[in-house]
N, C-alpha and C positions, 0 to 999 in steps of 0.2 A: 789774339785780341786781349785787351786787358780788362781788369776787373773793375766793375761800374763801383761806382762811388758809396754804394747803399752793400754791395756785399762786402767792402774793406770796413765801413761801418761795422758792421754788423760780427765780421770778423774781432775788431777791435774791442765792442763790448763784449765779444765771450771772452777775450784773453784778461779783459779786467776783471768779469766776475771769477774767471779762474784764481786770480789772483786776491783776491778777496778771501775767496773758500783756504786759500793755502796760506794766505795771513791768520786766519781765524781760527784755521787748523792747530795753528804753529801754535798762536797765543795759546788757545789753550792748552795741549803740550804743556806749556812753560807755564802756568799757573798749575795745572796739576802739578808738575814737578816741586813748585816752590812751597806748594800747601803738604802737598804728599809726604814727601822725605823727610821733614821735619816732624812732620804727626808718626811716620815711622819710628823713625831714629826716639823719639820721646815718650814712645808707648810702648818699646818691645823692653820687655824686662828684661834687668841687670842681671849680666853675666858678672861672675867671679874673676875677680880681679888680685892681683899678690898682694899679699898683706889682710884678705877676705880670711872670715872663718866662718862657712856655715854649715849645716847640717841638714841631710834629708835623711827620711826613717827608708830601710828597705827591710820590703816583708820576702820571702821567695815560699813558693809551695808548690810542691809535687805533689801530681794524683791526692791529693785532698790533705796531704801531710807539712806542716810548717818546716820545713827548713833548718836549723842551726845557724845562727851568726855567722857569717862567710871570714876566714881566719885575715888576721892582723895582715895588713898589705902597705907597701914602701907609695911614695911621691905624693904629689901635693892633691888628690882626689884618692884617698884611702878609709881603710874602715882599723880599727883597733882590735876586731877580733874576738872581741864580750859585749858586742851589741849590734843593734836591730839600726845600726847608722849609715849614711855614710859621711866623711871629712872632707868636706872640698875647703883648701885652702891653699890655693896655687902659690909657691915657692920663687918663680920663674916667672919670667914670659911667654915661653913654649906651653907654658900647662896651664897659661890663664883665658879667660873670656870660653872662647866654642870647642876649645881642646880640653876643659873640664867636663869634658863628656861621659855616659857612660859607658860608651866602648874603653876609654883610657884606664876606669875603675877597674875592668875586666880584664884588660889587658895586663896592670898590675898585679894583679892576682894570679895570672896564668891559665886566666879560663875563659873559652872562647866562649861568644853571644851575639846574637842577630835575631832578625824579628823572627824566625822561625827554628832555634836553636839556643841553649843553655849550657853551657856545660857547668857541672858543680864540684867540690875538691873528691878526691878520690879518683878522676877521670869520666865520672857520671853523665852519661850525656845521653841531655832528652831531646827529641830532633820532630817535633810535627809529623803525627799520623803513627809514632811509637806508640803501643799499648802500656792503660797505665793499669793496676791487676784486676782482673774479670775481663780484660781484651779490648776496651774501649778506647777508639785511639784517641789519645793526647793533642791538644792545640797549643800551640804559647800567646800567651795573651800577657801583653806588660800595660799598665796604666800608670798614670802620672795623677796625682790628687785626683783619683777618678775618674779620668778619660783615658780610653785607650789609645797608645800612638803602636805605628805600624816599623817605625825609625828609632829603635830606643837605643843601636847605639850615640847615636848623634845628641844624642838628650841633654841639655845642661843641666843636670838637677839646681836646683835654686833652695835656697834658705827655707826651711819649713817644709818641704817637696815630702810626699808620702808617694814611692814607686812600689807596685806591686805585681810583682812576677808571676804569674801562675799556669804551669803545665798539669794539664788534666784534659776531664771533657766535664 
């Protein structure tokens, strides 16, 4: 038997308000997208681009002891080796914008680093939960102008940037 007249109705305005909800859905989708990405792309600070020359300070300190200027290092994210800097001034394309990171810095240099590892010249390496002297284990803790991140190599340092490395407790 077939369906009376009032349940095809009835059938019909659920599939319009369905279609309602998924127009409504959609648009907005498509305004967030069109407010969003643009407020994105316009507020995330500038990366280092070729032909940039900036400078961030980098402090490093073991178990409560300031570090030494990390020595003179080659490519476009280097330090000169008598100072508390580092040169981000990518040469390339390969070393500008998210690749002036500071893993690339480190890399340069020949010394490995991750959120829970340093190593410093000589072969030094301090690795989370190493004691640093009187036995107290060691954290690594890196901050960017005073916040801590957990991703420091991925880090753009930015123009003015203060990073500060510090393994201790």
């Amino acid at each position: 038997m077939g369906k009376s007249r009032a349940e095809k109705k009835a059938r019909h305005e659920k599939q319009k308000k369905a279609r309602r909800i998924r127009r409504t859905l959609m648009g907005g989708a498509v305004l967030i997208a069109a407010v969003g990405i643009p407020f994105y792309i316009w507020t995330e600070p500038p990366l280092p681009q070729v032909g940039d020359h900036w400078h961030a300070t980098l402090e490093i300190e073991v178990c409560g002891k300031r570090e030494p200027p990390l020595p003179r290092s080659p490519g476009g994210i280097h330090s000169h080796g008598n100072e508390y800097r580092i040169h981000i001034h990518p040469v390339s394309q390969p070393e500008s914008r998210r690749q002036s990171n500071l893993g690339r810095f480190f890399d340069g240099l020949g010394l490995r680093f991750t959120g829970s590892m340093i190593e410093l010249p000589g072969g030094r390496l301090y690795n989370e939960g190493d004691p640093c002297p009187g036995g107290t284990p060691g954290i690594l803790e890196v901050r960017i102008n005073g916040r801590e991140t957990n991703d420091p190599r991925s880090y753009v340092p930015r123009d003015g940037d203060r990073i500060q490395v510090r393994f201790g407790s």
